[in-house]
Every structure is written in structure tokens, then in C-alpha cells.
LOMI-710844 format. One line per 8 residues: their letters; for each residue x, y, z of N, C-alpha, C. Coordinates in steps of 0.02 Angstrom, whole numbers. Layout:
BEGIN
A	X Y Z X Y Z X Y Z ~ ...
***
This chain:
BEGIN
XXXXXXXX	6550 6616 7140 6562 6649 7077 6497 6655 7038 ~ 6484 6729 7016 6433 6737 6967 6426 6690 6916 ~ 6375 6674 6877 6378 6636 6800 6370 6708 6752 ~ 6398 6703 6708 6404 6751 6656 6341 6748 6608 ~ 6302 6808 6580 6232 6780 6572 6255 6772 6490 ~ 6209 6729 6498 6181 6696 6425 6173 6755 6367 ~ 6223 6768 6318 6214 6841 6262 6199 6789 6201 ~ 6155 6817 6175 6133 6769 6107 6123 6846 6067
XXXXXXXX	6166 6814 5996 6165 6872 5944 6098 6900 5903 ~ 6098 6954 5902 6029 6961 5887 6031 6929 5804 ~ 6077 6932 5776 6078 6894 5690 6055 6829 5693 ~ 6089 6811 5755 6104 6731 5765 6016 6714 5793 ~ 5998 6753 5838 5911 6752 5847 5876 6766 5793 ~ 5879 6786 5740 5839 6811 5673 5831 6749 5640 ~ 5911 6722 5635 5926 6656 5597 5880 6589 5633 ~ 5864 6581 5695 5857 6529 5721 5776 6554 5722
XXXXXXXX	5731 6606 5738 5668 6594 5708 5637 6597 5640 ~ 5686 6621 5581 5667 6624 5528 5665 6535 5486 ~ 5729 6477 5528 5734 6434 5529 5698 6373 5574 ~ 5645 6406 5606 5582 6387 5652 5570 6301 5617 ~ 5533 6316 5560 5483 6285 5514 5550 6221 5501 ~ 5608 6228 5465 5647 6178 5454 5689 6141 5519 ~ 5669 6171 5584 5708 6137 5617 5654 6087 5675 ~ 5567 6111 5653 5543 6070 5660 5533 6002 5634
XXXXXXXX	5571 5976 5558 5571 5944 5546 5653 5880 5556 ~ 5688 5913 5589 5744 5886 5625 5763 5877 5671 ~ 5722 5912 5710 5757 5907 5777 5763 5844 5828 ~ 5732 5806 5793 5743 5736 5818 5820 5682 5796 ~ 5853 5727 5752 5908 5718 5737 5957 5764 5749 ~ 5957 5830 5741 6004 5878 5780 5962 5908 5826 ~ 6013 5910 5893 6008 5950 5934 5997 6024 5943 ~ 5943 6070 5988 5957 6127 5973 6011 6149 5968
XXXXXXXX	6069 6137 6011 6112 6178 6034 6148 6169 5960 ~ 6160 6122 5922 6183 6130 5834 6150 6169 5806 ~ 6094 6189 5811 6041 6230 5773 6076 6286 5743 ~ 6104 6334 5806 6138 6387 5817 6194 6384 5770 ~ 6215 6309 5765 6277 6326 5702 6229 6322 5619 ~ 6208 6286 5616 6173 6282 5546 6109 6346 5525 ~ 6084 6361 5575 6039 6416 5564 6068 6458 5514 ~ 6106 6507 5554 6133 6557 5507 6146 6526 5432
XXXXXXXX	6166 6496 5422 6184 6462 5392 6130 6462 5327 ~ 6091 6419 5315 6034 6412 5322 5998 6473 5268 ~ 6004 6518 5341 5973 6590 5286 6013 6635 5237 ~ 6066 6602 5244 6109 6636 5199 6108 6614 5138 ~ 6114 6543 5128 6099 6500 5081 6042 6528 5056 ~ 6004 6522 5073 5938 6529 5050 5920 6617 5025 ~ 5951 6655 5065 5970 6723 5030 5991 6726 4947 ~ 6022 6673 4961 6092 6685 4898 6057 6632 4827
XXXXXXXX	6004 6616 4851 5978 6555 4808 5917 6619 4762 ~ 5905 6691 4822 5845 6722 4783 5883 6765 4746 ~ 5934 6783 4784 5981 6836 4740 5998 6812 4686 ~ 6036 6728 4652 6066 6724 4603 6015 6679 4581 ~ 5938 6664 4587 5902 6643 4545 5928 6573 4542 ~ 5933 6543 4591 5971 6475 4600 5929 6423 4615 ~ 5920 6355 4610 5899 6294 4633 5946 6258 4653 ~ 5946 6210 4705 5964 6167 4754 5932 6105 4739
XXXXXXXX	5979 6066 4717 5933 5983 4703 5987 5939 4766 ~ 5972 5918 4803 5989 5873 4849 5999 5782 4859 ~ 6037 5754 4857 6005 5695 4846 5996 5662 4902 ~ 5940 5603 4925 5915 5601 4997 5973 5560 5044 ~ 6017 5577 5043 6090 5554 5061 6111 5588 5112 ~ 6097 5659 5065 6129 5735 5110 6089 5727 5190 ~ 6150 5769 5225 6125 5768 5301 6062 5812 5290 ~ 6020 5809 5358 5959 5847 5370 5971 5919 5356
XXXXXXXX	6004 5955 5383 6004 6005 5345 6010 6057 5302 ~ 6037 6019 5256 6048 6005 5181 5985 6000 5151 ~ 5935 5931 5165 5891 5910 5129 5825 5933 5151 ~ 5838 5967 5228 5757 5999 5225 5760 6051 5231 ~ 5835 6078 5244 5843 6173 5266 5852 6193 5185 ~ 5886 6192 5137 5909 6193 5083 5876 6202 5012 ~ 5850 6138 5014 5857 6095 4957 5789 6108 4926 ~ 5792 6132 4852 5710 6137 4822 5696 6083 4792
XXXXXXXX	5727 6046 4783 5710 5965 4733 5723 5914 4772 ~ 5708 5853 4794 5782 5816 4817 5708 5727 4784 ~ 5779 5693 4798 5753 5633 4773 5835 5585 4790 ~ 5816 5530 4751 5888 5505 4731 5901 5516 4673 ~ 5979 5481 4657 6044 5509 4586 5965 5520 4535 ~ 5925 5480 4499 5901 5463 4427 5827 5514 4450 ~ 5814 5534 4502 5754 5555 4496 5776 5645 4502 ~ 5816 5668 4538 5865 5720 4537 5892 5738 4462
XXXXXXXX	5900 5679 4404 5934 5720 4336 5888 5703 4306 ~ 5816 5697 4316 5758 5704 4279 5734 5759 4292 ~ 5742 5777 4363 5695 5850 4377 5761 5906 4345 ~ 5803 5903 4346 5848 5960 4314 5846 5981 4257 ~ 5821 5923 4220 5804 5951 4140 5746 5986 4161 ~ 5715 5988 4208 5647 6046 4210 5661 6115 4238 ~ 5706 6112 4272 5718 6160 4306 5736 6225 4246 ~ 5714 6281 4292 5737 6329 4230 5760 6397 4287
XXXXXXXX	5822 6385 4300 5849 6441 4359 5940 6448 4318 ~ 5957 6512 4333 6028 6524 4304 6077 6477 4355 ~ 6074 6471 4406 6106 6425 4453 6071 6379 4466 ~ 6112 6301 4477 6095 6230 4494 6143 6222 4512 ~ 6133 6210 4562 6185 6191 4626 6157 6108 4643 ~ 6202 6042 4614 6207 5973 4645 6231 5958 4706 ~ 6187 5939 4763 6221 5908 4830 6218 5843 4796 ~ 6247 5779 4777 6244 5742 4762 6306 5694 4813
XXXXXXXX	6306 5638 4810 6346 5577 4817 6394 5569 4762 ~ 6453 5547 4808 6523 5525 4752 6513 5466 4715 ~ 6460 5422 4708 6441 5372 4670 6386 5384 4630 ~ 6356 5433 4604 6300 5439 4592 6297 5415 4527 ~ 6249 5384 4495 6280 5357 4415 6229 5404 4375 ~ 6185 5431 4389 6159 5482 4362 6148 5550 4379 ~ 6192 5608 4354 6185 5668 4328 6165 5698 4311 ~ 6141 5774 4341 6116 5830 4284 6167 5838 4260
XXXXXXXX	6159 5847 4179 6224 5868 4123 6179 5951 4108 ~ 6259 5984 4110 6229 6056 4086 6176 6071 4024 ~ 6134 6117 4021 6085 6123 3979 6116 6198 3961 ~ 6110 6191 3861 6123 6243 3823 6109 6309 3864 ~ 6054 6300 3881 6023 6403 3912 6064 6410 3956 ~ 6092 6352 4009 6127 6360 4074 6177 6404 4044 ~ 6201 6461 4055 6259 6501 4026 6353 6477 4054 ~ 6319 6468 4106 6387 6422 4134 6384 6364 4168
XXXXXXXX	6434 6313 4167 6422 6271 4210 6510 6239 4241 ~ 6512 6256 4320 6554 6247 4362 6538 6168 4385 ~ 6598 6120 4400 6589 6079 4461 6640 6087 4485 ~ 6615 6066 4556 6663 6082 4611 6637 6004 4665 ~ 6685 5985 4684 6707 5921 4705 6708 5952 4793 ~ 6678 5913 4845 6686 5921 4901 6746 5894 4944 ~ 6733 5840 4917 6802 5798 4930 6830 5746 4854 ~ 6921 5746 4895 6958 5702 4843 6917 5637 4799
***
């Protein structure tokens, strides 16, 4: 029996060398063959961070690629809601921990401010 050849998406190839640079810094923790799921991924995020003028603060908790594909700030809880009072982007997006005892609290200019809970 033939093997059926190997089709790799050309999006899915865009995603995985445009994600070159961050997955040299993981790949000692994910596998290529995960790459392929987080890549895309990845650039989309990061699309959507230029489009809505967004920052990503991470806290060093978050999985790898979260904190090196992602993330424009990262630190832990108290060093994360120090840099947020600096930040000056219409979106701030918290990867944070369910224990974190320190918070970015919304800032007046922020025009809105959503939380959204990952889990219960």
C-alpha cells in the first residue's frame, strides 16, 4: 500500500515560518509536531493585537506559548500591575493566574474594561 503524501497548508506553512523566531525559543518544551497547532495561532493573535492596538501582559506562569509567542510584558502578579499603569494601548489583555493578589485595575483613558474568567 502507497503512503499518502504529506499535504501541509500553505496558511498553516506561512504560520509556522513567520513563528520561526518564537519557536526557537521553545522547542525544547513543545514539540514540532504541536507547533502546527499553536502557530497559526500565534499569528492571529498577534494580528489582532496590531489591529485593535492591544497589549498582552502575561504572567511567567503562562505556558510557553503564551509567554514567548504572545506576550509584550510578562513578569509576575506585582511586576505585571506596575507595568500596566504604563502601558498606553486601547486593549490590555491579562494572562494572569487565579491567585494573583496583584492586578491591573482599569485606568480612566482605558474606555472599556471587560474581564473574562478562563475557568470557574
Amino acid at each position: 500500500m502507497e503512503a499518502a503524501p504529506r499535504m501541509i497548508d500553505h496558511d498553516l506553512r506561512r504560520a509556522v515560518a513567520e513563528t520561526a523566531d518564537v519557536y526557537e525559543k521553545v522547542r525544547h518544551v513543545i514539540p514540532r509536531i504541536e507547533w502546527a497547532v499553536h502557530a497559526p495561532l500565534i499569528c492571529r493573535i498577534r494580528e489582532l493585537k496590531r489591529q485593535r492596538n492591544a497589549v498582552i501582559l502575561a504572567h511567567s506562569y503562562q505556558t510557553p506559548e503564551i509567554f514567548h509567542g504572545v506576550a509584550d510584558i510578562t513578569g509576575d502578579s506585582l511586576a505585571l500591575a506596575r507595568r500596566a499603569a504604563e502601558v498606553d494601548a486601547e486593549v490590555v489583555v491579562m494572562c494572569g493566574v487565579h491567585f494573583c493578589r496583584a492586578t491591573p485595575r482599569p485606568r480612566p483613558r482605558w474606555p472599556t474594561c471587560s474581564r473574562y474568567r478562563t475557568r470557574p
